[in-house]
N, C-alpha and C positions, 0 to 999 in steps of 0.2 A: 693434022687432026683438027676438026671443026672447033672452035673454042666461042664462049660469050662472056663478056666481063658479068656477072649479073647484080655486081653492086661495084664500086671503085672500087679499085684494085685486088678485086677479087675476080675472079680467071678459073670456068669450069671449060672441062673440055668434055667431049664424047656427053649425047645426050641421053638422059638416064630419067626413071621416075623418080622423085623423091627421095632420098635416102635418109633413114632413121640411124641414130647413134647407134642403137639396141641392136642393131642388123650384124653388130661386128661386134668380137670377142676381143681383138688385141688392136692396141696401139703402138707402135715402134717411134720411137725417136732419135734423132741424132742430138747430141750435144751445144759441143760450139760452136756458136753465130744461129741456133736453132729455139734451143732451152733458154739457151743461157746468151750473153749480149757479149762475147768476149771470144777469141781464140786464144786457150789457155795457154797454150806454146810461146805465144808472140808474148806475150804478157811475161810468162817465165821467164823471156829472153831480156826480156826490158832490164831485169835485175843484172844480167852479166851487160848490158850493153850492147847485145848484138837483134836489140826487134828487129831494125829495120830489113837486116838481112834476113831474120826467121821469116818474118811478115811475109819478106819476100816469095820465099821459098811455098808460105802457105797460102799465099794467093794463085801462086798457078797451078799447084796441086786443086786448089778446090774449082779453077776453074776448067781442070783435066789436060793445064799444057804438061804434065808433068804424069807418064804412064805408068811411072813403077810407084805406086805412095809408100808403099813400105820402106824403100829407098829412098825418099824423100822426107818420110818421117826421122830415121835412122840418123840422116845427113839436119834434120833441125837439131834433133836429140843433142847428138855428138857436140853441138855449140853451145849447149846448157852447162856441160862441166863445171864444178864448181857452186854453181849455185846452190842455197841454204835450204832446206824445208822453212827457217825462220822466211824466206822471198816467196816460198809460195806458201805461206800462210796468208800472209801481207796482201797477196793476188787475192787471196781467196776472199779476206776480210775486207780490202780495199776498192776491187775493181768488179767480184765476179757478181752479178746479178740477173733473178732470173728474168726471159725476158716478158713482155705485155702478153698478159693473156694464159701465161704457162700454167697457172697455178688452177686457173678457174679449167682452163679446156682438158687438164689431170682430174679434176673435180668430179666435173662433168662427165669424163670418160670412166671413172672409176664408179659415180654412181649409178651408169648405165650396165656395168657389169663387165667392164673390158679389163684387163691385167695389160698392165702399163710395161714394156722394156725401153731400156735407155743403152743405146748402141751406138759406143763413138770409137774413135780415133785420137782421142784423148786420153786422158792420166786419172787414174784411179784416186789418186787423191784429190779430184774436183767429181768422178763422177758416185762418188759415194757423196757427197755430200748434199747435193744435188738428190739421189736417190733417198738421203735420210730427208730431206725437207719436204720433199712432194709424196713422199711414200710411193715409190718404186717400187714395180714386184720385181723385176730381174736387170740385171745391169751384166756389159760386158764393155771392158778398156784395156787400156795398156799401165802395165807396170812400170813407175821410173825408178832404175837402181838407186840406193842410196850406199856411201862410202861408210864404212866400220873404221875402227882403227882411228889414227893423228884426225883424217879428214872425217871424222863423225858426225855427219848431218848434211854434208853437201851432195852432189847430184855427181855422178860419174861421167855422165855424156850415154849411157846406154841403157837398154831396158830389158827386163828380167820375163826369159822364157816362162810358160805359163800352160798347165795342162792340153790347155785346147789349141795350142801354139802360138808363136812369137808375136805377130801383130794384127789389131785390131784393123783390118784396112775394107775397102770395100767388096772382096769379095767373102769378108767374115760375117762380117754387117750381114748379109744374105743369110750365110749358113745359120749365124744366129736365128736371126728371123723364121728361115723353115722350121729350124729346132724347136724355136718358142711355139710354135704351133703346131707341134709335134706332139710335144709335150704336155700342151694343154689340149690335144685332140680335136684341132679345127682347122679347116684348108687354108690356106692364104688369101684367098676370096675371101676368107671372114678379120682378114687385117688392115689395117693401115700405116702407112711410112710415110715420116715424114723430115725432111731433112731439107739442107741446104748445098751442098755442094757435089762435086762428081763423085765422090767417094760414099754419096749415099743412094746413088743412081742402083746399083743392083740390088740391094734392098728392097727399092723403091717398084722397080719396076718386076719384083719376085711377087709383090702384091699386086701391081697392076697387069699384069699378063695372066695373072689367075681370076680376074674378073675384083679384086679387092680396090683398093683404093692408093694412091701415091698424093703426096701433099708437098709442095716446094714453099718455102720460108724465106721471102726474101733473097731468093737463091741467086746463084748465078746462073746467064744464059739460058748452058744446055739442059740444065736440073727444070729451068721455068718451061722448057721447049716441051717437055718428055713428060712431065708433070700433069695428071688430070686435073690438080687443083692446083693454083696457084695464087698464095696469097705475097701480093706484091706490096702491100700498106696495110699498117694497121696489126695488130697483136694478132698470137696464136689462135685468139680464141675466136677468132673471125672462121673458122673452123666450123664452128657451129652456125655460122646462117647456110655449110650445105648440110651438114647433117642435122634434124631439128631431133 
């Protein structure tokens, strides 16, 4: 696909006239390493001592060496055992922040008239938090179980089935996404996604094949390949020099 950087490290592909923010009713995002400057997993793990390995495991999930993610979220999960909510408050309080640009380019989206989702492969207790600071309209993640009983506040290693099913991976991110714009009665042509890794590629690309928009953050590779936008430096809100 034709691409032109049309400022540093900013990366349009497919050429298009102009595009206004107002053009589009929804914006989708992904979480970690997106919104936020952290993958809360790796972070959680810090606390038991096992980052390097989760890290591991979430670097090549996000750069798609790793096909099944739900099984490789599962397989992070399971090594958390143990850990406090007191550790991930501490992530929360200590490490997580959002990242350049988030706060203004929600701003901006929301007083153009978009309703904002926040759609990760994350832990519900960073993406509410997240969703109460920016004022999120709809949010979907994963639940992590916590132990009752002697072990009262640590992490089991698993995560709790949930109406719309077990885990948030990317081909939920999608479903989400059509939903949202189901919901709010607009085509995906009138959305945006925007995320970093392979697991936000069908999302992504549920907008961009409907004439909508797909937005890569810093991504990896094949997310920056597939991506009509792709901002490679510089904060979210570099967003706004294509949409004025």
């Amino acid at each position: 696909m034709k691409s032109t950087e049309i400022s540093p490290g900013l990366i349009v592909r497919r050429f298009t006239p102009p595009l206004r923010l107002a053009d589009f009713r929804l914006i989708a995002f992904d979480m970690d390493s997106t919104l936020i400057n952290i993958e809360c997993v790796d972070e959680i793990a810090d606390a038991a001592g096992r980052k390097a390995e989760v890290a591991a495991i979430t670097e090549a999930a996000m750069r798609g060496e790793i096909a099944d993610y739900k099984d490789s979220l599962r397989r992070r999960v399971a090594l958390l055992r143990g850990v406090t909510v007191a550790d991930m408050e501490q992530v929360l309080r200590e490490r997580l922040r959002l990242n350049p640009g988030a706060t203004e380019l929600v701003a901006a989206c929301k007083t153009a008239g978009l309703k904002v989702l926040l759609v990760s492969g994350g832990f519900t207790y960073f993406t509410d938090h997240v969703r109460d600071r920016l004022g999120i309209d709809y949010t979907r993640s994963n639940v992590l179980e916590i132990e009752s009983g002697p072990n009262c506040g640590q992490l089991t290693g698993r995560m709790v089935d949930q109406p719309w099913g077990d885990i948030c991976d990317g081909e939920e991110k999608r479903r989400m996404l059509l939903e949202t714009c189901a919901h709010i009665g607009i085509s995906p042509r009138q959305a945006i996604a925007m995320g970093d890794g392979a697991n936000d590629l069908p999302m992504m690309l549920a907008c961009s094949e409907a004439g909508g928009l797909s937005v890569a953050y810093h991504a990896k590779p094949a997310v920056r390949e597939q991506a009509l936008v792709a901002i490679n430096s510089g904060g979210l809100d570099r967003l706004l020099e294509v949409l004025r």
